[in-house]
Rosetta silent file (secondary structure, phi, psi, omega in degrees, C-alpha in Angstrom):
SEQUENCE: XXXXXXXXXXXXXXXXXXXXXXXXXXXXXXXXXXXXXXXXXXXXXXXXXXXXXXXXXXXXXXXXXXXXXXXXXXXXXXXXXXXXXXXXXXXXXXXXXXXXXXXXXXXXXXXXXXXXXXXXXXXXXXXXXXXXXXXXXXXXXXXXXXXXX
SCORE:     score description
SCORE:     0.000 S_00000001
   1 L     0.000  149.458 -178.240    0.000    0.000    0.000 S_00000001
   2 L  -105.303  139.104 -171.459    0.955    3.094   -0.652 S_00000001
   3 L   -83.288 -179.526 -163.411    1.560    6.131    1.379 S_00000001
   4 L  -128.493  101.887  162.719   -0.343    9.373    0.656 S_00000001
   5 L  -113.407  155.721  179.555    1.334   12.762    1.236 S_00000001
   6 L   -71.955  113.211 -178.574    0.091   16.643    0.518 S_00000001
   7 L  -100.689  147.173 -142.027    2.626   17.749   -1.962 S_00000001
   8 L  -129.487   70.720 -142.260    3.823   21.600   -1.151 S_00000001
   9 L   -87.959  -14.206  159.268    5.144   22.938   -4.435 S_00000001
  10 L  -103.654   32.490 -163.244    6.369   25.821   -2.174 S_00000001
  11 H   -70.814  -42.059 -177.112    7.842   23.994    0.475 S_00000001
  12 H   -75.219   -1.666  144.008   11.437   24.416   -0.562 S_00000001
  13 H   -74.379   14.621 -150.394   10.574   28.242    0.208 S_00000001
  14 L  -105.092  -13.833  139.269   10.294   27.966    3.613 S_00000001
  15 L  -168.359  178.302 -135.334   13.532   29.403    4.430 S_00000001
  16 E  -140.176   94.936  172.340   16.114   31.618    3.889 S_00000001
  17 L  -135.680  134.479  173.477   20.167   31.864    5.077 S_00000001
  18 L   -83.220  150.013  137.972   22.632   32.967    2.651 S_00000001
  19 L    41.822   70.227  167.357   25.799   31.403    2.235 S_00000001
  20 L   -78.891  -55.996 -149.145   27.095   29.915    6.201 S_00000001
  21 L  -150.277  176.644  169.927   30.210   29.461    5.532 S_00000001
  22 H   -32.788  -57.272 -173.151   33.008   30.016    2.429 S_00000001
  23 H   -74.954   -2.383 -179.123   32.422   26.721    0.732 S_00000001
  24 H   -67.572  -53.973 -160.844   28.528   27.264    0.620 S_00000001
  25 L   -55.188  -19.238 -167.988   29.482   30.440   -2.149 S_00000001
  26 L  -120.458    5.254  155.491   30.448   27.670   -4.681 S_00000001
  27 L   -98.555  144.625  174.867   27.728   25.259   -4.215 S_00000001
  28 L   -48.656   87.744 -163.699   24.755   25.815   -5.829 S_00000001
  29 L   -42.904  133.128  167.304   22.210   27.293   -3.787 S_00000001
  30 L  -101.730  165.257 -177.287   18.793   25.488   -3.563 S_00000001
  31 L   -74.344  -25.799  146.152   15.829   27.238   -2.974 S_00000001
  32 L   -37.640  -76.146  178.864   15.437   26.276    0.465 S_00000001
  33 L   -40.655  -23.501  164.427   18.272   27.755    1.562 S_00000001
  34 E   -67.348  -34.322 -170.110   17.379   31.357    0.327 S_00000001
  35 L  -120.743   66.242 -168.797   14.693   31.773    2.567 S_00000001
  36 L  -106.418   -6.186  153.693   15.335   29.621    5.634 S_00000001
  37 L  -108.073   41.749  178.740   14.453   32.232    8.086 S_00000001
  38 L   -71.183  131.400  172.776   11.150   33.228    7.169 S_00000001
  39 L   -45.139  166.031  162.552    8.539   32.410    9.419 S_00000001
  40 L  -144.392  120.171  179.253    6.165   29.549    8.396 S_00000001
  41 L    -9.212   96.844  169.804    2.594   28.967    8.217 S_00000001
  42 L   -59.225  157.618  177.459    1.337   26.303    9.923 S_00000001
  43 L  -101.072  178.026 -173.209   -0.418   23.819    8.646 S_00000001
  44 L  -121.666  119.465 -173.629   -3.972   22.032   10.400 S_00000001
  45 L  -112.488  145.792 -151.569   -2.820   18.744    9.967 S_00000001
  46 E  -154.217  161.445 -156.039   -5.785   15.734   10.555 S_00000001
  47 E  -144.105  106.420  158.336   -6.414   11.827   10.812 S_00000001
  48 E  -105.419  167.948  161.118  -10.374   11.670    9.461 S_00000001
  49 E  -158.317 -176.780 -167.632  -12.175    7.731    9.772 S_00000001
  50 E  -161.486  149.147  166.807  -15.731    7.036    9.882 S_00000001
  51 L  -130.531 -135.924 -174.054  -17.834    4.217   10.919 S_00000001
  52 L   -82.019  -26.365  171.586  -21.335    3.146   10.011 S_00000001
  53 L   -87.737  -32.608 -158.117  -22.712    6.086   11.936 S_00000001
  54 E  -157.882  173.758  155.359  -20.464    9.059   11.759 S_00000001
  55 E  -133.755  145.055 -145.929  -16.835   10.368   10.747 S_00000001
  56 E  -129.625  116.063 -154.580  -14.613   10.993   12.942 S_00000001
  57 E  -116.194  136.434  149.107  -12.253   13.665   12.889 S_00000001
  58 E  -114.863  110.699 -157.458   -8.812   14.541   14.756 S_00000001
  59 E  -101.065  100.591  150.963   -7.190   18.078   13.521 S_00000001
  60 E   -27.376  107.837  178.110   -3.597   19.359   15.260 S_00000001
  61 L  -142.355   55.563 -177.565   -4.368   22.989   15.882 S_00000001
  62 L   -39.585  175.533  162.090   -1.264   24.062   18.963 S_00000001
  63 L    59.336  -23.299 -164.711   -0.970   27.081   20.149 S_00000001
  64 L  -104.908  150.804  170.919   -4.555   28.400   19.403 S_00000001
  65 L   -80.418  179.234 -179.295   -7.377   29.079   21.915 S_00000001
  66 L   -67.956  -29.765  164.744  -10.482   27.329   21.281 S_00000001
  67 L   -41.922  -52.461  178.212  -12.139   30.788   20.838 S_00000001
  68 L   -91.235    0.107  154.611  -10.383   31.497   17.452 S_00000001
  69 E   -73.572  115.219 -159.288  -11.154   28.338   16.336 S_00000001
  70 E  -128.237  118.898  177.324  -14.277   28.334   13.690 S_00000001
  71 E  -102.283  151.925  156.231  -15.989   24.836   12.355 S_00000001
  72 E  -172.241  148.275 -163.986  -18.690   24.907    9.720 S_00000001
  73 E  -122.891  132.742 -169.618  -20.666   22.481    8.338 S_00000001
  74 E  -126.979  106.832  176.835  -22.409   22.528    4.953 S_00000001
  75 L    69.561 -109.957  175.033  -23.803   19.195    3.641 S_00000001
  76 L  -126.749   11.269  167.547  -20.792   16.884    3.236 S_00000001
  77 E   -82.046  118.464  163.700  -18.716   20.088    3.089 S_00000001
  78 E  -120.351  127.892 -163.620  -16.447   20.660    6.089 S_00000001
  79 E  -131.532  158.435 -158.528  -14.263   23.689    7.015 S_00000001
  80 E  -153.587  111.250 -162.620  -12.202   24.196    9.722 S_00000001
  81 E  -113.084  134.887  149.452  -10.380   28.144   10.363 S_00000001
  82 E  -144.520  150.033 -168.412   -8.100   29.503   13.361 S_00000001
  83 E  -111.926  107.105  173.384   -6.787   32.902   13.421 S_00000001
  84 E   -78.575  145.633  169.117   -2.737   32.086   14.717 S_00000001
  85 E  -118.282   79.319  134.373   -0.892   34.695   16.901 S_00000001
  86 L   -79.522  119.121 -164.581    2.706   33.949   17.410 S_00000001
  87 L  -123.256  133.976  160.175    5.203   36.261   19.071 S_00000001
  88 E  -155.931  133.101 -177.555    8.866   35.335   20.223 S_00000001
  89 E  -112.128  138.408  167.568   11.495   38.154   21.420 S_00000001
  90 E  -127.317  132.341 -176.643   14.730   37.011   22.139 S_00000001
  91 E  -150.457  141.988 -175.202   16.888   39.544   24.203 S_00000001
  92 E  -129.328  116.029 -169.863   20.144   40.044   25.754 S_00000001
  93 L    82.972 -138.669 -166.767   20.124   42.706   28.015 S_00000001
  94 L   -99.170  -25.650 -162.747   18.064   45.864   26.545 S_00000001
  95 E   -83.385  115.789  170.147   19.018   44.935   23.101 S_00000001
  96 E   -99.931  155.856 -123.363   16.902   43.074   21.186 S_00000001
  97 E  -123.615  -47.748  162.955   18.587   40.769   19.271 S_00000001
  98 E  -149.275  144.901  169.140   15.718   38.902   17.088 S_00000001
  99 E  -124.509  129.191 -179.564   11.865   39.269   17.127 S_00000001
 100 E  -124.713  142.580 -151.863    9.570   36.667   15.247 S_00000001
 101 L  -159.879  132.100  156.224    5.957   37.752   14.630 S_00000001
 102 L  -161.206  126.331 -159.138    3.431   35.421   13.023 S_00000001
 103 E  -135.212   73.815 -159.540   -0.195   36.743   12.532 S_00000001
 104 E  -139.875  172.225  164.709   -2.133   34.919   10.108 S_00000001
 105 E  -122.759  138.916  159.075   -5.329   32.547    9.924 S_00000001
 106 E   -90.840  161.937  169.265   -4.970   28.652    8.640 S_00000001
 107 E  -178.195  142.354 -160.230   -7.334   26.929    7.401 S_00000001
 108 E  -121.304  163.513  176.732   -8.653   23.706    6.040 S_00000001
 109 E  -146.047  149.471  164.246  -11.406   22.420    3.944 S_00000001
 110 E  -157.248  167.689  176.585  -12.692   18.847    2.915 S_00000001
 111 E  -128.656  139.648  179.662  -15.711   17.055    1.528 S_00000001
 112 L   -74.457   89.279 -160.300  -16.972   14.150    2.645 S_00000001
 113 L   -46.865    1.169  172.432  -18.700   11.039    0.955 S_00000001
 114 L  -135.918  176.230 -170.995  -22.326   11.447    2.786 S_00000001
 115 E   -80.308  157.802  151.328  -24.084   14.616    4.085 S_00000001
 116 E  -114.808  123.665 -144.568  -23.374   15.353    7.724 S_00000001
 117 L   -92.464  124.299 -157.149  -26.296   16.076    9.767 S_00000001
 118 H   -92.233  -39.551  174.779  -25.056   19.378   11.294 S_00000001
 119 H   -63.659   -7.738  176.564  -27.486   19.083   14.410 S_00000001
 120 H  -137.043   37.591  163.727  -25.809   16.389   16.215 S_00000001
 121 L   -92.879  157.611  152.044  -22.166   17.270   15.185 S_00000001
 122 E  -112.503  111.522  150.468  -19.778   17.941   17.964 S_00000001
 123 E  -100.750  158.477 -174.530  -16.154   19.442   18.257 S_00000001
 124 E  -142.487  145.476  177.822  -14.180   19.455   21.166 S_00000001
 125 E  -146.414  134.715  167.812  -10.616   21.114   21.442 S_00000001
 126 E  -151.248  140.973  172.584   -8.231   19.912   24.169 S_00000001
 127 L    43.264   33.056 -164.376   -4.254   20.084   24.159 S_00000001
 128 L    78.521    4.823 -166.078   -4.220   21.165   20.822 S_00000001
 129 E  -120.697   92.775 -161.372   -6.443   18.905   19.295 S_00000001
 130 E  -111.272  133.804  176.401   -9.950   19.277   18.195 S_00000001
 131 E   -85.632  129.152  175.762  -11.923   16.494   18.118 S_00000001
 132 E  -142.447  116.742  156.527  -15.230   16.427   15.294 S_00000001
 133 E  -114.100  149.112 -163.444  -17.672   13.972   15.495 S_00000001
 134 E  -136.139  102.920 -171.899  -19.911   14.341   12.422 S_00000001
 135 E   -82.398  165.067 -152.696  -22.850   11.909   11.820 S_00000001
 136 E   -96.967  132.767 -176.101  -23.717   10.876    8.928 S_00000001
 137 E  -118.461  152.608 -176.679  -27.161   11.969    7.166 S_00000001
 138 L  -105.113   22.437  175.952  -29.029   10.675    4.308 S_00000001
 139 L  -134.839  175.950  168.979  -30.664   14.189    3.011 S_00000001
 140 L   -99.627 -170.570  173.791  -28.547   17.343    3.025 S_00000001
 141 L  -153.234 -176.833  159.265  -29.063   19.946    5.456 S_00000001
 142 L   -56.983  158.771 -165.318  -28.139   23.690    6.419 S_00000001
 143 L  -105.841  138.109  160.639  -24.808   25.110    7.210 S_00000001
 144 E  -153.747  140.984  175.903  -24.096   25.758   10.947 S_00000001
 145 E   -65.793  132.758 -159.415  -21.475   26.541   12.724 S_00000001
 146 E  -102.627  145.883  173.692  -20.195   24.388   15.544 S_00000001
 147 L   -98.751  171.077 -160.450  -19.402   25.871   19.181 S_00000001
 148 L  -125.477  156.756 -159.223  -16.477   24.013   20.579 S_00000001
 149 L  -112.154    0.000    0.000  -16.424   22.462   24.257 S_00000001
């Protein structure tokens, strides 16, 4: 069997150092290497399964509160938004030395092979992890938005 990965056609932009040391100037530079200290997006990375009743969703989403986290469910359409805030100052002394800022919203979308009956889904977010269970419906239904425990 074969594995399955998300291919990232801008992945080898993800960061940026010129040239560390003399012998670096005479190798070719890859495209990674121009930009290796940019910040980088996170991704919402997820495990979905399903059983005869429902699908069953686990999403990585660190760092965020549960507050800025936004589910919505449309049919067999599912979306899944957080607006990240990362700040890190590193200082010696008064001086500061480097600051990294990251201010952005992720976000993910998928569709599903049945409708998901939007009144008796549930998410839950704990320890970085929000939990969606989403049962399965045989009509379609209205989009609503899930509150998260």
């Amino acid at each position: 069997m074969a594995n399955i990965t998300r291919f990232d056609p801008l992945s080898d932009l993800v960061s940026f150092a010129p040239f560390r040391n003399f012998d670096d100037f005479f190798r070719v530079p890859r495209t990674r290497s121009l930009v290796r200290d940019f910040p980088v997006e996170p991704d919402i990375k997820m495990d979905v399964s399903e059983d005869d009743i429902a699908y069953h969703v686990k999403a990585e989403v660190p760092g965020v509160k549960k507050e800025d986290i936004h589910v919505a469910v449309e049919g067999n359409q599912v979306s899944i938004s957080s607006e990240v805030k990362k700040e890190k100052e590193v200082k010696k002394g008064e001086t500061v030395l480097r600051s990294e800022r990251y201010y952005g919203m992720q976000s993910r979308s998928f569709t599903l092979l049945h409708d998901v009956d939007s009144a008796k889904a549930e998410a839950k977010y704990q320890d970085g992890i929000l939990e969606l269970t989403l049962p399965k419906k045989s009509n379609g239904g209205a989009v609503k938005q899930l509150s998260i425990k």
